[in-house]
C-alpha positions in Angstrom: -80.9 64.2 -149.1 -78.7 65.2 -145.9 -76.7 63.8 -143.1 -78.2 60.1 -142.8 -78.0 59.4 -147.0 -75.0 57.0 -147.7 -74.8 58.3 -151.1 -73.9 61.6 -150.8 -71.2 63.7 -149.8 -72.6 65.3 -146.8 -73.6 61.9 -146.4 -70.6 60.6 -146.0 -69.1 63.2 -143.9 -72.6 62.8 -141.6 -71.7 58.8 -141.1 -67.6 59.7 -140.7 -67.0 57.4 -143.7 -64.4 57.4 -147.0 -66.1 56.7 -150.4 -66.4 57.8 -154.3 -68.2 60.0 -153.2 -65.7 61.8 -150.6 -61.9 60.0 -151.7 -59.9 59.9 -148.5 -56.9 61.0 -150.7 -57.2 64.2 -152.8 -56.6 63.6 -156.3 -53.8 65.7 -158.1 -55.1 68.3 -160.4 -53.5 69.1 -164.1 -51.1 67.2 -166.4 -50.4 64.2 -167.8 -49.7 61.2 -165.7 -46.1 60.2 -165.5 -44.4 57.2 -167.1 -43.9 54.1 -164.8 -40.1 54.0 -165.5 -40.1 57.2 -163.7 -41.6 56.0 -160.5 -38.6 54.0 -159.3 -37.9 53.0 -155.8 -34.7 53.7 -154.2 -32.3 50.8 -154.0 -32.4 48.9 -150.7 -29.7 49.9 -149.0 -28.1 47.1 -146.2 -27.7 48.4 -142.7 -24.4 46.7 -140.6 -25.3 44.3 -138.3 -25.1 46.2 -134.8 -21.9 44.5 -132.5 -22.8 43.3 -129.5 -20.2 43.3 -126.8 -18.8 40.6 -124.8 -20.0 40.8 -121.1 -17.3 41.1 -118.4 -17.2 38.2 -115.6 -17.2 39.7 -112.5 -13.8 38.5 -110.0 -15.1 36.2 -107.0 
């Protein structure tokens, strides 16, 4: 098993691919996982609409 096998990690990284094998994301090590309710997103928050100034008419 080396570079050209799908299946395995060296595989993987042979081929430049993501997989079970080799996650793209490290996992977390240790505890418990957290509650849901403590995952919360942060309110939306509205930005002002930006003011767009009148354009001046030039004199003839």
């Amino acid at each position: 098993m080396g570079k050209g096998d799908r299946k395995t990690r060296k595989g993987k990284i042979g081929i430049r691919s993501y997989g079970n094998v080799r996650p793209h994301s490290a996992k977390k090590a240790g505890g418990a996982a957290k509650p849901a309710a403590a995952k919360t997103a942060k309110p939306a928050v509205k930005k002002a609409a930006p003011v767009k100034k009148a354009v001046a008419k030039k004199a003839v």
